[in-house]
Backbone as CSV, one residue per row, in Angstrom:
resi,resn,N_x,N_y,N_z,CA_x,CA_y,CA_z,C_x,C_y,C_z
1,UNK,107.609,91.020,69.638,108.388,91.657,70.681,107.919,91.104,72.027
2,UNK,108.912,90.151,72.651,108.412,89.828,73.476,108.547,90.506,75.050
3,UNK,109.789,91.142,75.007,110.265,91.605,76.147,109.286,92.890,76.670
4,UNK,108.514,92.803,76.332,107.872,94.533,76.420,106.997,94.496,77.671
5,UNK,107.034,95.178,78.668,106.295,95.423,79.548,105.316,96.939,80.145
6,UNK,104.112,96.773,80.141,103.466,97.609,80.473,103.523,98.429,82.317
7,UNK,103.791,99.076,82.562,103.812,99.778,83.869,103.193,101.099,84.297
8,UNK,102.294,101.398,85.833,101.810,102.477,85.771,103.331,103.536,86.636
9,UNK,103.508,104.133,86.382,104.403,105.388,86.956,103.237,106.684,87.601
10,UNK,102.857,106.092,88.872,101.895,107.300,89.140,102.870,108.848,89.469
11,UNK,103.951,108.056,90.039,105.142,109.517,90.513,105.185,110.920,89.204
12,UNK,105.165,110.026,87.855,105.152,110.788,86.566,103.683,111.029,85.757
13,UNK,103.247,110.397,86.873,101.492,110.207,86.451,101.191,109.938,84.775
14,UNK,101.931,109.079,84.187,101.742,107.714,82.883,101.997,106.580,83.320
15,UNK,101.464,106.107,81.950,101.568,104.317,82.091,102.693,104.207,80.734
16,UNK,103.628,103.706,81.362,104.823,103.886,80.214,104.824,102.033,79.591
17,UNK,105.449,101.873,78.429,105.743,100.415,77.558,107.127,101.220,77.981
18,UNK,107.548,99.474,78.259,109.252,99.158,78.216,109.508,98.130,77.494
19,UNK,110.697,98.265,76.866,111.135,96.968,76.585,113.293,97.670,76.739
20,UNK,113.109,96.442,77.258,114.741,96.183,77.919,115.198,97.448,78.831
21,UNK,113.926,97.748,79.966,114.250,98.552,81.164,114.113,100.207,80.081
22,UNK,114.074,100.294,78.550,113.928,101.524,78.475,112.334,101.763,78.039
23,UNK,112.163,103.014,78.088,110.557,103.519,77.917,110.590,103.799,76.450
24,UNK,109.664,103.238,76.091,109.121,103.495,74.464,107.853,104.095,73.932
25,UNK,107.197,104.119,75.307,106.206,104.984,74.880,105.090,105.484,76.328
26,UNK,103.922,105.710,76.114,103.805,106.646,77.458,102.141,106.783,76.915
27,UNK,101.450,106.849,77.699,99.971,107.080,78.102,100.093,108.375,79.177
28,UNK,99.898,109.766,78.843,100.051,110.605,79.916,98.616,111.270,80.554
29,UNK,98.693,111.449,82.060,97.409,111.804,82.413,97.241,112.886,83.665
30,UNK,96.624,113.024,84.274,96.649,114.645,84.962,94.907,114.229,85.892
31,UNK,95.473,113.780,87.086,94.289,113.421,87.854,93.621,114.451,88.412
32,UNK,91.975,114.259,87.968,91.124,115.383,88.176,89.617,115.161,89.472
33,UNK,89.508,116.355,90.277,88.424,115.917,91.210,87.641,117.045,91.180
34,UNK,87.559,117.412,90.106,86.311,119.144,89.910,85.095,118.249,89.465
35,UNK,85.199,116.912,89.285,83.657,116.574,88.270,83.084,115.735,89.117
36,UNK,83.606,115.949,91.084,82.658,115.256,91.450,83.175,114.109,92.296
37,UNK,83.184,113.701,91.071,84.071,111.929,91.349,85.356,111.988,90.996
38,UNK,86.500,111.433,91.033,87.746,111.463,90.868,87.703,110.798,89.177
39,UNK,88.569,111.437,88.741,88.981,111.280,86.977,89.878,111.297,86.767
40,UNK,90.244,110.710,85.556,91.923,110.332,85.177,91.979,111.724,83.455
41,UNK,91.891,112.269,83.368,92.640,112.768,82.253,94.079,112.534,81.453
42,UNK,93.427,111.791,80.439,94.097,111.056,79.576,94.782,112.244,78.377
43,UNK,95.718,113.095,78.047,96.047,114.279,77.377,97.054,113.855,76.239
44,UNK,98.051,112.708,76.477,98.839,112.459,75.497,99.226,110.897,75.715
45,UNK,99.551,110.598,74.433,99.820,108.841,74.166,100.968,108.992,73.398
46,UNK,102.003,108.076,73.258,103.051,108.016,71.989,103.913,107.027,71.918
47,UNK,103.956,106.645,70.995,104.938,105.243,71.231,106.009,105.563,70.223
48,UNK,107.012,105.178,70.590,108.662,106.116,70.046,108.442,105.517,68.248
49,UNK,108.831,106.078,67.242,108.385,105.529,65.930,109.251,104.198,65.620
50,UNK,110.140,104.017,66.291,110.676,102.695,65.691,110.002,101.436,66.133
51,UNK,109.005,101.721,66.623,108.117,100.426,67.597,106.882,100.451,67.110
52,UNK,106.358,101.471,66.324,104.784,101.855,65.739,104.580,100.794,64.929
53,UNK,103.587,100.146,64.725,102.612,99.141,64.194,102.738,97.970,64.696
54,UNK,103.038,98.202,65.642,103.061,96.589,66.473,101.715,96.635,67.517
55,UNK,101.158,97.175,67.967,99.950,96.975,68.095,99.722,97.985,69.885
56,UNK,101.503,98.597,70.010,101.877,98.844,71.581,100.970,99.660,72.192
57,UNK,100.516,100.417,71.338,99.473,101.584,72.106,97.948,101.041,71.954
58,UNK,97.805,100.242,71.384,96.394,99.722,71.805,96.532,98.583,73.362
59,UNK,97.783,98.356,73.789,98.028,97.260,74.524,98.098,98.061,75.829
60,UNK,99.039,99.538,75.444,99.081,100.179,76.346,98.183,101.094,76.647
61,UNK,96.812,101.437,76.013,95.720,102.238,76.389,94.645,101.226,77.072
62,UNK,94.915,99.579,77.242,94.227,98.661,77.769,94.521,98.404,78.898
63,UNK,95.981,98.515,79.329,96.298,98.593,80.721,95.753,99.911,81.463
64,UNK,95.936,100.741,80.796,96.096,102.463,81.595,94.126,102.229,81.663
65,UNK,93.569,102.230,80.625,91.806,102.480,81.287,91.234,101.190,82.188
66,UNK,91.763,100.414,81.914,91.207,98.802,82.847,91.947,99.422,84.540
67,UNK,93.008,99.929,84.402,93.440,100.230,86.186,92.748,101.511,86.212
68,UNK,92.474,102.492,85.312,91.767,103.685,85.643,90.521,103.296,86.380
69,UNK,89.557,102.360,85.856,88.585,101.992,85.996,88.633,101.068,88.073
70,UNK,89.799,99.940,87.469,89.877,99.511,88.940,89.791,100.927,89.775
71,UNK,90.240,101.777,89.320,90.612,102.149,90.925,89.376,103.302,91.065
72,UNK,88.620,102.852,90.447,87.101,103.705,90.550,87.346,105.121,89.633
73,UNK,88.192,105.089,88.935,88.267,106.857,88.766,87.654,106.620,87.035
74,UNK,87.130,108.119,86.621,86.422,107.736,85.006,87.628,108.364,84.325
75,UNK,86.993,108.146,82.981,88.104,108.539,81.875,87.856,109.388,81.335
76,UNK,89.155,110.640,80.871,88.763,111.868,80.527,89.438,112.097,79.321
77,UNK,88.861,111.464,77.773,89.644,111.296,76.958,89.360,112.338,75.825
78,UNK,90.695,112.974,76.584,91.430,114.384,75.474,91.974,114.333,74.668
79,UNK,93.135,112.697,74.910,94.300,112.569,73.636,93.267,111.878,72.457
80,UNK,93.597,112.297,71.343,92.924,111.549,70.546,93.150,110.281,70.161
81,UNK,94.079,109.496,70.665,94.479,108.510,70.679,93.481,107.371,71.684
82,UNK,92.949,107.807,72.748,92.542,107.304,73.728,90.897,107.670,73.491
83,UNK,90.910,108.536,73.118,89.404,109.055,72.854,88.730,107.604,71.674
84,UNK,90.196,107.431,70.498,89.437,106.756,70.018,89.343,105.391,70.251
85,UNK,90.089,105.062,70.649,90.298,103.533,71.559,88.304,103.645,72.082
86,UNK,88.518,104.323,73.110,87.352,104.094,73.556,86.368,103.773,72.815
87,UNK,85.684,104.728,71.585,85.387,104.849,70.574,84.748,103.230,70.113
88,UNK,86.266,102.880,69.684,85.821,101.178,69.276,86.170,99.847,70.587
89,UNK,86.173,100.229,71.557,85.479,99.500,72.768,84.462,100.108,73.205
90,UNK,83.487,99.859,72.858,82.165,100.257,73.788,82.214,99.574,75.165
91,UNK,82.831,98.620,75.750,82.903,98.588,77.375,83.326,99.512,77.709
92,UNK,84.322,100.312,77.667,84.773,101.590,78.431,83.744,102.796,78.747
93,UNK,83.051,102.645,77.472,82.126,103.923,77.465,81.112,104.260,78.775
94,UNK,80.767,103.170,79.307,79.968,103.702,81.488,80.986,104.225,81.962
95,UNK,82.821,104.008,81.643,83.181,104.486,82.425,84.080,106.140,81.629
96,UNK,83.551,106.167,80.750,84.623,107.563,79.986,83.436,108.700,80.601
97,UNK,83.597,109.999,80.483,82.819,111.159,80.611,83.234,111.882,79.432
98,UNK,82.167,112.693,78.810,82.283,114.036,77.952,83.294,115.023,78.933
99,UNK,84.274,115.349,77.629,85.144,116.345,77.822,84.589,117.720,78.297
100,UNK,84.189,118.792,79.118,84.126,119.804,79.460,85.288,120.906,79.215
101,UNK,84.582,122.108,79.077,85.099,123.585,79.370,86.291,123.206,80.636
102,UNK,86.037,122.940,81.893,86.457,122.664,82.806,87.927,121.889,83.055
103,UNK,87.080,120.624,82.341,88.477,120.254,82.344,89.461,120.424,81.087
104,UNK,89.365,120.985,80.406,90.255,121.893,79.229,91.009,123.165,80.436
105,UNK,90.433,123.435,81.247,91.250,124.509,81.584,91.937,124.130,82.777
106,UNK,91.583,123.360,83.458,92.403,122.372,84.223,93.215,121.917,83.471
107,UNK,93.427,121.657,82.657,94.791,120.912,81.870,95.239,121.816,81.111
108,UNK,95.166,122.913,80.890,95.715,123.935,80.727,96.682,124.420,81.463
109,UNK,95.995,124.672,82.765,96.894,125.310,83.796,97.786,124.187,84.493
110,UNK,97.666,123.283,84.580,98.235,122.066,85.118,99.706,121.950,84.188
111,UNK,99.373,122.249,83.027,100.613,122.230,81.446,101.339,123.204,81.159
112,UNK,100.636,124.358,82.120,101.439,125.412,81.603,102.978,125.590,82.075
113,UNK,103.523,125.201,83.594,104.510,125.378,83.968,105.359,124.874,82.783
114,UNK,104.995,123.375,82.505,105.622,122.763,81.554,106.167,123.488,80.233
115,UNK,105.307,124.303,79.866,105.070,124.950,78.838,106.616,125.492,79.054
116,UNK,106.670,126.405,79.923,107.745,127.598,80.009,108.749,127.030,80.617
117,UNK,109.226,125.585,80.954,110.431,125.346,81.185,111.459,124.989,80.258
C-alpha cells in the first residue's frame, strides 16, 4: 500500500493513517501537565479491519511517539497497543512514564463528556 500517509491532527488530538485523503486508522491521545512535565496520553489506537496486517499501526505508533518525543513531551501508554510497542522498542522507554492513579482519572474525566453524547 503505497498511498498511505501518516499525519498528526493536533485539532482532534490523534495521529491519523490515510490512504486516498480517507482516515483508516487513528493513534488517540489527551495532553497531560499534572506530572510535572508535559505528557502525551496515548488511550486508543485502531486501524479500520480491512487494512489490519499490513504492518499500519506499528508505522503509525512510530510517527505519533518519535514527534511525542520531538516535542519534549513523555509517553503515557494506556492503550495497550502503544504500551506494547514500547515494550519491544526499548528506545522509547527514557521517554514513556508509569501509568498513575492520576492520570487514569484525568482521562476519565477528560472521556466522560464523550461518554454521554
Amino acid at each position: 500500500m503505497n498511498d498511505v500517509t501518516i499525519r498528526h491532527n493536533p485539532e482532534r488530538q490523534r495521529f491519523e493513517v490515510l490512504t486516498g485523503g480517507n482516515v483508516i486508522g487513528k493513534a488517540v491521545y489527551k495532553e497531560y501537565d499534572g506530572g510535572g512535565s508535559p505528557q502525551r496520553i496515548f488511550y486508543h489506537t485502531v486501524i479500520n479491519e480491512e487494512y489490519g496486517g499490513q504492518g499500519l499501526a506499528g508505522k503509525l505508533a512510530k510517527v505519533a511517539l518519535n514527534e511525542t518525543i520531538d516535542e519534549g513531551r513523555a509517553i503515557v501508554p494506556v492503550c495497550p497497543f502503544i504500551k506494547k510497542y514500547v515494550r519491544k522498542h526499548p528506545d522509547y522507554a527514557a521517554a514513556a512514564v508509569a501509568i498513575t492513579p492520576a492520570h487514569l482519572e484525568f482521562l476519565n474525566t477528560a472521556l466522560a463528556p464523550r461518554a454521554r453524547a
